[in-house]
VOVO-557384 format. One line per field, with one value per atom (N, C-alpha, C): y, z, x; atom name; residue in one letter. Coordinates in pm, 1 decimal, decimal comma. Example, Ala and Ser with C-alpha at 12.3 -4.5 7.8 and 13.67 -1.06 7.14 Angstrom:
<atoms>
north: c(-569,0|-450,0|-330,0|-225,0|-106,0|3,0)
up: c(780,0|780,0|780,0|708,0|714,0|787,0)
east: c(1319,0|1230,0|1320,0|1285,0|1367,0|1290,0)
bafi: c(N|CA|C|N|CA|C)
loza: c(A|A|A|S|S|S)
</atoms>
This chain:
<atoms>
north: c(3394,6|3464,5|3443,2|3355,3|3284,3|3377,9|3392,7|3493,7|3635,6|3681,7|3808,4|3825,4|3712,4|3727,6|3732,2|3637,1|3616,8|3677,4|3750,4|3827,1|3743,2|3601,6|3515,6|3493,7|3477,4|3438,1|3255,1|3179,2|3023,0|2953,2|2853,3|2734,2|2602,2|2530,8|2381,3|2270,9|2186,5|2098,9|1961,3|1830,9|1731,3|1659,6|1538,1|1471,4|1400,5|1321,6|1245,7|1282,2|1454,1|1485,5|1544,7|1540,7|1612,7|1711,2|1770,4|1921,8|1934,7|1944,6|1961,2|2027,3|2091,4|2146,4|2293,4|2336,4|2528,5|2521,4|2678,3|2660,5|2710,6|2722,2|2747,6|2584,3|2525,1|2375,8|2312,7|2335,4|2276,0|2279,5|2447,5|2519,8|2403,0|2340,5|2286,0|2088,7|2048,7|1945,4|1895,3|1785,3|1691,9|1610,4|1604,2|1527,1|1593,5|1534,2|1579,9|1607,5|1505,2|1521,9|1609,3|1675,7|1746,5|1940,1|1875,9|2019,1|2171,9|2244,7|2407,2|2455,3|2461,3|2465,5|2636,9|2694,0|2825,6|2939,6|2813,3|2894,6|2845,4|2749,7|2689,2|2773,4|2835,1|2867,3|3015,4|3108,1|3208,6|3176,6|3090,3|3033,3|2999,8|3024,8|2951,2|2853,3|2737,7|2609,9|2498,0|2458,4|2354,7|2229,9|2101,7|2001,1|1934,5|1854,8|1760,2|1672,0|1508,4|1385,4|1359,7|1305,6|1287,6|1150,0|1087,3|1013,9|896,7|809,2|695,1|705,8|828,6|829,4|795,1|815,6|773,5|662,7|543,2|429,9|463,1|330,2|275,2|332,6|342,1|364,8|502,5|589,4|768,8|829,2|847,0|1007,1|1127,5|1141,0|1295,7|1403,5|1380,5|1486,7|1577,1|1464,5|1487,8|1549,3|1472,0|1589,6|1713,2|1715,0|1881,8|1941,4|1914,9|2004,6|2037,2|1953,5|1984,6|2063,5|2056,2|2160,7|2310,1|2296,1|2408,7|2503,8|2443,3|2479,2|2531,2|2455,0|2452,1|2614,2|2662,6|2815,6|2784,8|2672,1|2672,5|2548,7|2477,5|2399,7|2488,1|2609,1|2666,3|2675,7|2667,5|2632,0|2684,6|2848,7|2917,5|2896,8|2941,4|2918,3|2948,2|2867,5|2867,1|3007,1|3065,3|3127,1|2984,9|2906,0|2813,3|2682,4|2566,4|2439,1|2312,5|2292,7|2230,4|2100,8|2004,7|1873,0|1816,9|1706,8|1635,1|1498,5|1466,8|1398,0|1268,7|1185,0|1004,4|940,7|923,9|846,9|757,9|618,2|572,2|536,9|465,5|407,6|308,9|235,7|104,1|59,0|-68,4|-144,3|-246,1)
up: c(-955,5|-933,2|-1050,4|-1103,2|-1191,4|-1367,7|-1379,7|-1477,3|-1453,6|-1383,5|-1304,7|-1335,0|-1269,5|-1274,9|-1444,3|-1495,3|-1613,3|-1753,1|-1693,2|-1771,2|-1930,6|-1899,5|-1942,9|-1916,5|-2025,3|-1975,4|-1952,0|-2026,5|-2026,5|-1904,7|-1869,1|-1784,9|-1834,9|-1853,9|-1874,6|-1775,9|-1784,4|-1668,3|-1741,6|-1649,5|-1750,2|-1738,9|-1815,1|-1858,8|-1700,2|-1642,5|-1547,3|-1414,8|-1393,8|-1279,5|-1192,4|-1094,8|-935,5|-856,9|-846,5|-728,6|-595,3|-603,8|-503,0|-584,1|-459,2|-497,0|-534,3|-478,3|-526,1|-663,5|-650,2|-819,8|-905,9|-845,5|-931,7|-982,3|-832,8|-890,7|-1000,8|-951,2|-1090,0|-1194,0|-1214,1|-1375,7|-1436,6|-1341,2|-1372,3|-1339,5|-1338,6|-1364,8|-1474,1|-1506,2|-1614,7|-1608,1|-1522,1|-1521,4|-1492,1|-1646,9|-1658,5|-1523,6|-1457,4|-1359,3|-1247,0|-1230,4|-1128,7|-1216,5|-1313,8|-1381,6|-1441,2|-1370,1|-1379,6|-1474,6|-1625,1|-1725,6|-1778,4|-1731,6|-1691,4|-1634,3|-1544,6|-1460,5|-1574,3|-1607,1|-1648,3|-1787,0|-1876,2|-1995,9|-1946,7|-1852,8|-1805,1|-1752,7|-1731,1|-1696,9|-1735,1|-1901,0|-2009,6|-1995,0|-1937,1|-1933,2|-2080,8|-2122,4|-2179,6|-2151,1|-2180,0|-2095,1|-2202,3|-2129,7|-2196,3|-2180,6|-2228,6|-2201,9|-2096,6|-1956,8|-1903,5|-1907,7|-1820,7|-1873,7|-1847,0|-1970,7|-1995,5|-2107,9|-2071,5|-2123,3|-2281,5|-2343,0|-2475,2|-2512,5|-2394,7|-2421,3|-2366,0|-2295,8|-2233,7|-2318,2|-2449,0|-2519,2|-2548,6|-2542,2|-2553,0|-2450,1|-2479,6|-2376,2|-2418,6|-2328,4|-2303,4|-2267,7|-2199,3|-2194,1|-2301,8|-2408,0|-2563,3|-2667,6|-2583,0|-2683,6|-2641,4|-2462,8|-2415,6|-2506,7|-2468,4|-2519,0|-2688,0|-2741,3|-2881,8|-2889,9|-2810,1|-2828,7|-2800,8|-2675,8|-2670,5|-2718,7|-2786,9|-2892,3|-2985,2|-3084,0|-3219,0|-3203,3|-3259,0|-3274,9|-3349,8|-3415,7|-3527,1|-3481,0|-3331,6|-3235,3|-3190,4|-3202,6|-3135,5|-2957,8|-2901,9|-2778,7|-2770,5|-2647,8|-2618,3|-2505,1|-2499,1|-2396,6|-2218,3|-2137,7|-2060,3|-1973,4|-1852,6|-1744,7|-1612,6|-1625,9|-1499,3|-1609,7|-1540,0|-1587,3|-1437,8|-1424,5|-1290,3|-1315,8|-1214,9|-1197,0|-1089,5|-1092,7|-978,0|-984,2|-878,1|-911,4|-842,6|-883,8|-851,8|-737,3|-663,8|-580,8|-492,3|-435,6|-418,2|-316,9|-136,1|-71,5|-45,0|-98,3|-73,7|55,4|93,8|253,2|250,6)
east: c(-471,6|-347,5|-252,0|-298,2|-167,7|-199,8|-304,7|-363,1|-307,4|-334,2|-284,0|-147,7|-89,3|70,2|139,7|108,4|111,4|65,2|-44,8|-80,0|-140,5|-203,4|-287,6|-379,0|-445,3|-623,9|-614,8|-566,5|-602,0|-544,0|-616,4|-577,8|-602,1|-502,8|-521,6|-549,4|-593,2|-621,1|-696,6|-677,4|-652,6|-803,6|-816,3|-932,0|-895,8|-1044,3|-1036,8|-959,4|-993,4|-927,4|-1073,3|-1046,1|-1131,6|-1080,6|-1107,5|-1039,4|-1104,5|-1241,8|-1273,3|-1453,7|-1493,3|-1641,4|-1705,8|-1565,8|-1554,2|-1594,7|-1656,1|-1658,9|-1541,1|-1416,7|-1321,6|-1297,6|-1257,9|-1193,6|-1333,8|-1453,1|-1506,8|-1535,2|-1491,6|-1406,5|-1353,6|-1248,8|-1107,1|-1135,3|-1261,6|-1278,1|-1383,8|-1269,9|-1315,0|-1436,9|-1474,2|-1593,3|-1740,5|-1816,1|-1902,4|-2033,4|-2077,6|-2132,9|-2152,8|-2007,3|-1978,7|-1909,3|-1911,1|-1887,1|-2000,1|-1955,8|-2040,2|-1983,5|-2084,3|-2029,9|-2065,7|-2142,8|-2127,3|-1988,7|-1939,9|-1850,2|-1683,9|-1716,4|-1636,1|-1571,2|-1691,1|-1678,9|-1577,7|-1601,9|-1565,1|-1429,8|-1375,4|-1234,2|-1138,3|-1247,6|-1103,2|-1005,3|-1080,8|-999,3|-1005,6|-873,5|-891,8|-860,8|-875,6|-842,4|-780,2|-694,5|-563,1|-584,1|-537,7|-551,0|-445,8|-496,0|-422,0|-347,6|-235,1|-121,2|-221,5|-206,0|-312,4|-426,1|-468,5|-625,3|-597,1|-519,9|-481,9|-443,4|-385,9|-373,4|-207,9|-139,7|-37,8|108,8|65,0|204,0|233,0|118,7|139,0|146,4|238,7|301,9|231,1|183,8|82,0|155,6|286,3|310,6|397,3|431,6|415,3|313,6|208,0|127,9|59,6|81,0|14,8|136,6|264,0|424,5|366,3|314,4|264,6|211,3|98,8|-69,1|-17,8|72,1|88,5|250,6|280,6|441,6|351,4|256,3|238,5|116,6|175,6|84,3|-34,6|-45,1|-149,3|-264,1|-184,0|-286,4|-439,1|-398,9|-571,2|-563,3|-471,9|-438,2|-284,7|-334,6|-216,1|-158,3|-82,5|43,0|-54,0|-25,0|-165,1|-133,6|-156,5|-120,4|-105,2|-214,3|-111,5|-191,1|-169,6|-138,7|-204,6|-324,7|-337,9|-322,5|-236,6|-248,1|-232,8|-301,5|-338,7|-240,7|-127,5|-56,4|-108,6|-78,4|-121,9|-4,2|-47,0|90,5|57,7|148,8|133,8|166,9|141,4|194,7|223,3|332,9|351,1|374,4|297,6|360,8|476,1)
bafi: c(N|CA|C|N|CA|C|N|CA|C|N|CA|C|N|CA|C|N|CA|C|N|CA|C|N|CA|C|N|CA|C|N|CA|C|N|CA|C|N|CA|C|N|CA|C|N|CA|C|N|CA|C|N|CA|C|N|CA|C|N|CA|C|N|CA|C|N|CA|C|N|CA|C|N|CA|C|N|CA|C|N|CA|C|N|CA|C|N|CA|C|N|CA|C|N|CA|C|N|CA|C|N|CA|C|N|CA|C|N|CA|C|N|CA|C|N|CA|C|N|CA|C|N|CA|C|N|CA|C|N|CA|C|N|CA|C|N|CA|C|N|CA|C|N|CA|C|N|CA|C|N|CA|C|N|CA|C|N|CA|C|N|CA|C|N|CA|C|N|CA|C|N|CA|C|N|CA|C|N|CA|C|N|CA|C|N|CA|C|N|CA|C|N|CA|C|N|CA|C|N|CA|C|N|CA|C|N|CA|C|N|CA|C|N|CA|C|N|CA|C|N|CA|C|N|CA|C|N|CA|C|N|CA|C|N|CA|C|N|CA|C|N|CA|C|N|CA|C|N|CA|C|N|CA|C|N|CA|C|N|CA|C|N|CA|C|N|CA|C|N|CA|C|N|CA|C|N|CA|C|N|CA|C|N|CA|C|N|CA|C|N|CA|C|N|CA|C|N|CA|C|N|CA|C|N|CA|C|N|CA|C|N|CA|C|N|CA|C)
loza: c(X|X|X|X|X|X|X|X|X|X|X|X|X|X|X|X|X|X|X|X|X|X|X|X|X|X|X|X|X|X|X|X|X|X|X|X|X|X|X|X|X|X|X|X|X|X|X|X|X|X|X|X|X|X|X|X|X|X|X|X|X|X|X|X|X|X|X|X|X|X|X|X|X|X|X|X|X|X|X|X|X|X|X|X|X|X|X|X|X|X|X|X|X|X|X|X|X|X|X|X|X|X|X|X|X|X|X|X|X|X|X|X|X|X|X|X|X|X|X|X|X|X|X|X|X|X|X|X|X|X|X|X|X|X|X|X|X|X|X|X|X|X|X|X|X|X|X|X|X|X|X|X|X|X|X|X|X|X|X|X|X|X|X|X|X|X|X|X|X|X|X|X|X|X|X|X|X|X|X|X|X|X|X|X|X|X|X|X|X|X|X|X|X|X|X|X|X|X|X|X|X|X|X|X|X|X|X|X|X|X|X|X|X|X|X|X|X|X|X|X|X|X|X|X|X|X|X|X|X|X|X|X|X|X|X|X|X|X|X|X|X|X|X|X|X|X|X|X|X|X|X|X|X|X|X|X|X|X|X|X|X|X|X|X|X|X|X|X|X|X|X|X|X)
</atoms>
């Protein structure tokens, strides 16, 4: 929908994420094992480092804002952007 609306082909979505078993969400996951790389190529997803994967002191969300500002990154402006947020319940 978000292509459609937008009138974009790309989706970003991050390193070390899971969706589920559809084959859209496994377009949109990072992990090799569980990824349909067929379906995947047709989806035009690229994947980002998600917050960590670069190490404790980089901000990622510094360098997606990079990848996708810098016209000359190779990586356009997406139609949607999927993330899977981390949270926590404390007792």
């Amino acid at each position: 929908m978000a292509k459609k609306a937008k009138k974009r082909k790309g989706v970003i979505a991050f390193t070390n994420a899971y969706h589920g078993l559809t084959a859209g969400a496994l377009a949109a996951t990072g992990n090799l094992h569980y990824k349909d790389q067929l379906f995947t190529e047709s989806m035009d997803v690229t994947f980002m480092p998600y917050d960590g994967y670069l190490g404790k002191d980089i901000d990622t969300t510094q360098v997606l804002r990079k990848y996708i500002t810098d016209r000359s990154s190779g990586v356009a402006i997406p139609a949607a952007i999927i993330l899977e947020s981390r949270f926590r319940i404390y007792n």
